[in-house]
C-alpha positions as CSV (number, residue, x, y, z in Angstrom):
1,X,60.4,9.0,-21.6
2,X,56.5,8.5,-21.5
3,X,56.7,12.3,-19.6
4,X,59.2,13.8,-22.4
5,X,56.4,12.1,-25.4
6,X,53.3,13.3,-23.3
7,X,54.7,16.9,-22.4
8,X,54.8,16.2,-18.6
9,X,58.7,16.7,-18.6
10,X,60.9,18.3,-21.3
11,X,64.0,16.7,-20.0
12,X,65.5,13.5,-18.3
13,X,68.5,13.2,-16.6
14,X,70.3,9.6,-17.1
15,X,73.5,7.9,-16.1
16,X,74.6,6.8,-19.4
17,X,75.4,3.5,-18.6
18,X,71.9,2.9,-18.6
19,X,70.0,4.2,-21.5
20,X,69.1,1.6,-24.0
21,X,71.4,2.0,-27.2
22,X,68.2,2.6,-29.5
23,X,65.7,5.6,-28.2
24,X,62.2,6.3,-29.0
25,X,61.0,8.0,-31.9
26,X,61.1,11.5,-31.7
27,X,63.6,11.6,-28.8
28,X,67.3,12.8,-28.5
29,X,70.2,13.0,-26.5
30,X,71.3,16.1,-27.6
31,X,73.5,16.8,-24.3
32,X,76.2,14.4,-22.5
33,X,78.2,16.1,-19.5
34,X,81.8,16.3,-18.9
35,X,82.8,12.4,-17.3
36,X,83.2,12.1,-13.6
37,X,85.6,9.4,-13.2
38,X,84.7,5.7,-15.1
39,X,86.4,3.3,-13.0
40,X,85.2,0.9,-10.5
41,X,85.5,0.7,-6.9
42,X,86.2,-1.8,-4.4
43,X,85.0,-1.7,-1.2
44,X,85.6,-3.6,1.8
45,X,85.6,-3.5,5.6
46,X,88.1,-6.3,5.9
47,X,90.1,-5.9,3.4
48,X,92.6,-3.1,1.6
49,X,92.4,-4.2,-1.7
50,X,91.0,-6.4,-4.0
51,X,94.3,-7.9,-4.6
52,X,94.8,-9.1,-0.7
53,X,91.1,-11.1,-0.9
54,X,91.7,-14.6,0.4
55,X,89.9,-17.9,-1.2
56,X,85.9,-17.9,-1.0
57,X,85.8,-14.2,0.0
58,X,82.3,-13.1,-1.3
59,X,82.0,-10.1,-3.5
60,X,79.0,-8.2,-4.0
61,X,77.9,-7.3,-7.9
62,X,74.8,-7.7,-9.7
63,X,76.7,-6.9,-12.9
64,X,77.3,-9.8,-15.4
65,X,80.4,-7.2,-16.7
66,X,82.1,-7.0,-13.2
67,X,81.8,-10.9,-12.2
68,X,82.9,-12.0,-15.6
69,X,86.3,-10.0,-15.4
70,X,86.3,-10.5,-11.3
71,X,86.4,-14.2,-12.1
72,X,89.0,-13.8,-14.7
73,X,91.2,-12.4,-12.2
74,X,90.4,-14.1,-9.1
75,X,88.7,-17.7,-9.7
76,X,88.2,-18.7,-6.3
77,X,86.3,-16.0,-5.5
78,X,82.4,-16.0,-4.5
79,X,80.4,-13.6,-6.4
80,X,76.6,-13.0,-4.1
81,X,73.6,-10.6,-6.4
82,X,74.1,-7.2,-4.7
83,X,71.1,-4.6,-5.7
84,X,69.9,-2.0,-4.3
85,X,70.6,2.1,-4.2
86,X,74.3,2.7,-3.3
87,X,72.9,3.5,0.6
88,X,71.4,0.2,0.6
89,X,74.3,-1.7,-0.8
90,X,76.7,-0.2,1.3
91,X,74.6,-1.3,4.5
92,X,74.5,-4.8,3.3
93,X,78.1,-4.5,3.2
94,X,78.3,-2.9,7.0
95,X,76.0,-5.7,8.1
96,X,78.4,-8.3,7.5
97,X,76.5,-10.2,4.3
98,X,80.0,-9.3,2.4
99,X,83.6,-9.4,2.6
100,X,83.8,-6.9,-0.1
101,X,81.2,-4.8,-2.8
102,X,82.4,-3.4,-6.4
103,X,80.6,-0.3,-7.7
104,X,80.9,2.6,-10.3
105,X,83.3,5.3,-8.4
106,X,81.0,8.4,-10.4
107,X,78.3,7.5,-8.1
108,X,80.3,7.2,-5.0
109,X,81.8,10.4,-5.9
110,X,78.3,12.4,-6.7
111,X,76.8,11.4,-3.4
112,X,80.2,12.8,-1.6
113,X,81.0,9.7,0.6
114,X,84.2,9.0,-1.5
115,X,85.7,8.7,2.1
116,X,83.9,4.9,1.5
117,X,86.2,3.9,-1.6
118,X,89.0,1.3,-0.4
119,X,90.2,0.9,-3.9
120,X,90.3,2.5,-7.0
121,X,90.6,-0.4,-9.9
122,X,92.5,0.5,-12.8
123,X,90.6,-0.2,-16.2
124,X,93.5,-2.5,-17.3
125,X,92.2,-5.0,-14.4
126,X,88.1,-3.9,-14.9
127,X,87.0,-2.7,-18.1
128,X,84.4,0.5,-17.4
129,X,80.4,0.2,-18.8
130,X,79.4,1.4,-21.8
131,X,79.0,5.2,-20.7
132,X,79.8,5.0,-17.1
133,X,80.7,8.0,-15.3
134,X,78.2,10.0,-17.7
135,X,75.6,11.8,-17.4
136,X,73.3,12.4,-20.5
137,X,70.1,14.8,-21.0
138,X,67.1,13.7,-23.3
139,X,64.0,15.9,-24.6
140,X,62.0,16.2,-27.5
141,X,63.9,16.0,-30.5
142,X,62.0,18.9,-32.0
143,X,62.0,21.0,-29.1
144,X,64.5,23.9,-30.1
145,X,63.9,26.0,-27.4
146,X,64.9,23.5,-24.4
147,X,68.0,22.2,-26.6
148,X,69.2,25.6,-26.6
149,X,68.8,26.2,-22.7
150,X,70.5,22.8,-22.0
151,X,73.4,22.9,-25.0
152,X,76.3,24.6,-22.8
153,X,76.1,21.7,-20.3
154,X,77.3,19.5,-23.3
155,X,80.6,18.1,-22.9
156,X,81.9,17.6,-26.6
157,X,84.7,15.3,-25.9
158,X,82.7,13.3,-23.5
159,X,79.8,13.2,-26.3
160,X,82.5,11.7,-28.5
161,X,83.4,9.0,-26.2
162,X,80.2,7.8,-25.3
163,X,78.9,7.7,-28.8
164,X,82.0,5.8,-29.3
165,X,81.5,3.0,-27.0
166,X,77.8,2.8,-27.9
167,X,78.0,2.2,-31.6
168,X,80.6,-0.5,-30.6
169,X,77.8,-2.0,-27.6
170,X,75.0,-1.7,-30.3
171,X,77.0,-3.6,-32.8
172,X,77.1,-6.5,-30.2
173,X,73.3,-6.4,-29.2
174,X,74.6,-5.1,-26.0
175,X,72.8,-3.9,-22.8
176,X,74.0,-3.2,-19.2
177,X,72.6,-7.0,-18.4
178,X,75.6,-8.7,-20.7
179,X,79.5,-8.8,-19.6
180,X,80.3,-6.5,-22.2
181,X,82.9,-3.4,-21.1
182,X,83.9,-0.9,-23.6
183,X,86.0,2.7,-22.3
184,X,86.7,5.5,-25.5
185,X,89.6,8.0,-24.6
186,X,90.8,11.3,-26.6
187,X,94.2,11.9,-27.2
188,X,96.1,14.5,-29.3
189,X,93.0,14.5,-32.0
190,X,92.5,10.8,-32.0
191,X,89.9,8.1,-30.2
192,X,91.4,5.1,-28.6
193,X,88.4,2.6,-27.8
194,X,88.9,-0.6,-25.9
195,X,86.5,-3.1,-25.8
196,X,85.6,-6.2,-24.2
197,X,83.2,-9.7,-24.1
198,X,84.0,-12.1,-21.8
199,X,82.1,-15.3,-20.3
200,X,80.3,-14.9,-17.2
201,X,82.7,-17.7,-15.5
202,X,85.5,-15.6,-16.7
203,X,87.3,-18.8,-18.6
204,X,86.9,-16.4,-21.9
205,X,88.2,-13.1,-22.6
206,X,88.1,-11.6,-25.7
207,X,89.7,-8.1,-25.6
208,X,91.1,-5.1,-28.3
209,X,91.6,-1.3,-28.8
210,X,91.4,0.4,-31.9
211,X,92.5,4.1,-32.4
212,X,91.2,6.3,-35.0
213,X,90.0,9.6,-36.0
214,X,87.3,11.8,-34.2
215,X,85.8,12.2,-37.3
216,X,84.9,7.9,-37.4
217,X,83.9,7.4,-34.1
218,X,80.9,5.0,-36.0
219,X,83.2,3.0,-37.4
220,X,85.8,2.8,-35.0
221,X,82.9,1.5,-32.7
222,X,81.5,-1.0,-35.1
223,X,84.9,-2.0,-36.3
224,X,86.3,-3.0,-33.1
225,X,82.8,-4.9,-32.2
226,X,83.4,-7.0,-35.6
227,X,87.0,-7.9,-34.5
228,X,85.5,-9.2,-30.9
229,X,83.0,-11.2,-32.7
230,X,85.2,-12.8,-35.3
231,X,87.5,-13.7,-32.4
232,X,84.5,-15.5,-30.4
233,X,82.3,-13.0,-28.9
234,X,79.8,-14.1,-30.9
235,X,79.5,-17.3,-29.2
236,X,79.3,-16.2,-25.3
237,X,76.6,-13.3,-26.4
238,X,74.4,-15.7,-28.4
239,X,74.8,-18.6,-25.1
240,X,73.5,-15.3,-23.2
241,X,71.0,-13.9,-25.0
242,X,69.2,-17.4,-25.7
């Protein structure tokens, strides 16, 4: 973003699950491309599916989002920090230092080793990142020229989506480093988002979809966010964030 401001660069290239919700002034995201796939993968040497992990198997996942819904489904599991490019995660896994590792499929998918995916996990079991599976384009917001070269890699429906599920993260403070999960879908004109918050031990949580029209994606977003909140998010975001 410093390049884009100075003139260095006149676009960035982002997975969307990690731009902050709020950009610098005087930048836009005036392109999001068409969604590889959102879910999460489980990957494991050992094992054949999540499902067939014994007691105390340890899981690899730095993200507060995966562990909290891991541990929701499986309590006796051990969650160990994994970080690290995928390359670097996937040798930790070969070297024995886990029984099993979770990441985003779109980047297993991109690098073409989808050959290494044991498991695809529904979203109904692990709620997808805000934006994951997206890739977005920034530049100058007053740069005409380079948002007209760049416009026909916009994907509209995917734009919708992931403005969606941002409004609804921004309404709960969110960032990639909190267990929130939040996956926008189109369907015959109309926006289904599902959200979720849930406690990092997994003992909480607080999950809702709300449908609506593409034409009130904000409030669909922020609307959904409220309902979480009222219902307890609240309380395991403030614990989190203080």
């Amino acid at each position: 973003e410093q390049a884009l401001v100075s003139g260095e660069a006149d676009i960035a290239v982002h997975s969307m699950k990690d731009v902050t919700i709020d950009l610098p002034d005087g930048l836009a995201l005036p392109v999001i491309m068409q969604r590889e796939d959102t879910r999460d993968v489980f990957i494991s040497n050992k094992y054949e599916s999540f499902e067939t992990l014994p007691e105390n198997a340890i899981i690899g996942t730095s993200s507060l989002r995966r562990q909290s819904q891991v541990k929701a489904m499986h309590s006796k599991i051990v969650l160990k920090d994994l970080r690290g490019n995928v390359g670097t995660r996937l040798r930790k896994l070969d070297n024995g230092e886990y029984d099993a590792i979770l990441l985003a499929a779109a980047g297993i998918i991109r690098l073409g080793i989808g050959e290494r995916i044991t498991q695809f996990i529904p979203q109904t079991s692990l709620l997808p990142a805000i934006g994951q599976g997206a890739i977005g384009i920034e530049c100058r917001a007053d740069d005409d020229k380079v948002q007209e070269i760049i416009a026909p890699l916009n994907d509209q429906d995917t734009m919708l989506c992931v403005q969606t599920e941002r409004a609804f993260s921004r309404r709960l403070f969110g960032g990639c480093q909190l267990p929130i999960a939040g996956q926008a879908t189109i369907t015959n004109e109309e926006i289904t988002l599902t959200g979720l918050v849930a406690s990092v031990d997994g003992t909480e949580v607080i999950k809702s979809a709300l449908t609506g029209a593409l034409n009130d994606i904000e409030n669909i977003g922020v609307s959904l966010a409220e309902s979480l909140l009222e219902r307890g998010a609240d309380k395991i975001l403030k614990a989190l964030l203080h």
